[in-house]
C-alpha positions as CSV (number, residue, x, y, z in Angstrom):
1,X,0.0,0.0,0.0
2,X,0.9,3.4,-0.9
3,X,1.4,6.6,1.4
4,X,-2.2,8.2,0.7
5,X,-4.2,5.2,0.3
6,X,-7.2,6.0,1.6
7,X,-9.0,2.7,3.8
8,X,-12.8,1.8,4.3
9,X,-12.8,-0.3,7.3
10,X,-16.7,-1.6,7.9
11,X,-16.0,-2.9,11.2
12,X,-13.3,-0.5,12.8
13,X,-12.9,-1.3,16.5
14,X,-13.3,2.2,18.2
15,X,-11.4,2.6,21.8
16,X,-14.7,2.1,23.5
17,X,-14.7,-1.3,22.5
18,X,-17.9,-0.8,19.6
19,X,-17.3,-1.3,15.9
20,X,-18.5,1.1,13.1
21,X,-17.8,1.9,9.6
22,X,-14.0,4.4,9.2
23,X,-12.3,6.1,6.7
24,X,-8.4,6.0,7.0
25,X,-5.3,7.6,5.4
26,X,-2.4,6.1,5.4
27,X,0.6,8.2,6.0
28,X,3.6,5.6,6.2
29,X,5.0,2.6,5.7
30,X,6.0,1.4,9.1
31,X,8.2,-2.3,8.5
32,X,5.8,-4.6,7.0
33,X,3.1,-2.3,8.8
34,X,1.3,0.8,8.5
35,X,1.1,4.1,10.2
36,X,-2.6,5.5,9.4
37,X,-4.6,8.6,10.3
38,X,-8.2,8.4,11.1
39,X,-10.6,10.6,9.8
40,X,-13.6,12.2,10.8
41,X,-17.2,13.9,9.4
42,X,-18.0,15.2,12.9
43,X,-17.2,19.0,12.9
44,X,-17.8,19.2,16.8
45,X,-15.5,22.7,17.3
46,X,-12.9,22.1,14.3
47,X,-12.6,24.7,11.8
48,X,-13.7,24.3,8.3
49,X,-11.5,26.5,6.7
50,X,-9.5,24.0,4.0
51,X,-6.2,22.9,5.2
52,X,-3.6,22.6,8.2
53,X,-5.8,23.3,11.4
54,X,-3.0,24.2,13.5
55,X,-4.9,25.8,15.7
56,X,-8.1,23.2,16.7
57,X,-7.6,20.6,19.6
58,X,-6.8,18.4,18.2
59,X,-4.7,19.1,15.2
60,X,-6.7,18.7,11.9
61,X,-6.2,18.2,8.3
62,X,-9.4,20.2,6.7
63,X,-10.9,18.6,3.1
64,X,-14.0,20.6,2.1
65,X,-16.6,18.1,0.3
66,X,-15.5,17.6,-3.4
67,X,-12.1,19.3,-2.1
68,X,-10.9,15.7,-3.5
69,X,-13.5,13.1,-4.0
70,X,-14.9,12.8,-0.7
71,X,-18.1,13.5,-0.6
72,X,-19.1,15.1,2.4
73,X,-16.5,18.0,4.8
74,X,-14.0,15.3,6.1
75,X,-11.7,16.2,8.8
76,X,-8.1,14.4,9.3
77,X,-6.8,13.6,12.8
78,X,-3.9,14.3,13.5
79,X,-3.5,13.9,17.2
80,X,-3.0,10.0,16.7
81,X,-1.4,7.6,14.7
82,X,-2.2,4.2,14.6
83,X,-0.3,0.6,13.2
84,X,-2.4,-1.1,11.3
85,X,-0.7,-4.5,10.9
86,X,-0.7,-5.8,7.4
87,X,-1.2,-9.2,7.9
88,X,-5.1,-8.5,9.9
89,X,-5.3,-5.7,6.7
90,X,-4.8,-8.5,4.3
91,X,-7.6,-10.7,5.8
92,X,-10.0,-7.9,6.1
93,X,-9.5,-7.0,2.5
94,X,-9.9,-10.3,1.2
95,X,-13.2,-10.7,3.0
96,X,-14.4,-7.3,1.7
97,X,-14.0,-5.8,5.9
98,X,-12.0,-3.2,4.5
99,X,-12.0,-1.7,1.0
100,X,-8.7,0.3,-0.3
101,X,-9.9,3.3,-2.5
102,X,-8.9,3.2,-6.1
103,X,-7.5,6.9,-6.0
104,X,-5.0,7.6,-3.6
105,X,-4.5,10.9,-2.6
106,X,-2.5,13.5,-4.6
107,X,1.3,13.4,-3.8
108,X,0.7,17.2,-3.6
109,X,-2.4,16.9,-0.7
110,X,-0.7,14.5,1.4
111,X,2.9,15.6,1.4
112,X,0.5,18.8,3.1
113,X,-1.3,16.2,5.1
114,X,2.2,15.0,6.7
115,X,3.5,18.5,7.0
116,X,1.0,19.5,9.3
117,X,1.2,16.1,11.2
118,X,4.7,16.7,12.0
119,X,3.7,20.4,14.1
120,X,1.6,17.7,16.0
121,X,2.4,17.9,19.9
122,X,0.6,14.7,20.6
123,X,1.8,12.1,18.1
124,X,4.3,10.1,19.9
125,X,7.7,11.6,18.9
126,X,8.7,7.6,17.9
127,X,6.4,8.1,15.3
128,X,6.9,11.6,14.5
129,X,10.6,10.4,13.3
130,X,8.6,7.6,10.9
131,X,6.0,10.2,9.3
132,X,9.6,12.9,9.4
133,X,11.2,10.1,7.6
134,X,8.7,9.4,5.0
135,X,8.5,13.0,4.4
136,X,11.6,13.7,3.3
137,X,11.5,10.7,1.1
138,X,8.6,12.2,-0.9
């Protein structure tokens, strides 16, 4: 999987222990894993002007609807990343759990994406050096 793959995960385990349909961006390869950015349609007090939301707790990525091809105002969270192990990713795709989008995002949109992940203050700085890393490889 490529860096801007975006996920559909029909069953995503959320913290609280209930499962629900996600949308996901992967921002790095992490070994034979992922690192991956969850995303949101709940505007609860983010801003919706496009972009790096530097300022909103918790850091946001900003994609009006159509802005790509999502279809409705999408938010990108940024105070977390999580592993998504490959081998579970490979069962959940081949079961049709989890659908990888046929258009990843532009090289342009999530080279922005990662820049404003990096001003992050509560991404663990072991993965900071991953998504810095990948970064400067794009």
């Amino acid at each position: 999987m490529n860096c801007g793959t975006v996920l559909f995960d029909k069953k995503y385990q959320f913290p609280n222990g209930t499962t629900g349909e996600k949308l996901a961006i992967v921002l790095s390869e992490f070994g034979v894993n992922y690192l991956v950015a969850k995303t949101t349609s709940q505007q609860h007090s983010k801003r919706r002007i496009p972009g790096c939301q530097i300022k909103d707790k918790p850091l946001n990525y900003f994609l009006p609807k159509h802005s790509c091809w999502f279809d409705i105002d999408t938010w990108v969270e940024l105070d977390e990343v999580y592993e998504l192990d490959s081998t579970i990713h490979t069962y959940k795709r081949q079961d049709g759990t989890t659908i990888e989008h046929k258009d990843a995002l532009k090289m342009d949109l999530i080279k922005d994406i990662l820049d404003c992940a990096l001003q992050s203050e509560d991404i663990e700085e072991f993965y900071l050096e991953i998504l810095r890393t990948t970064r400067a490889k794009l």
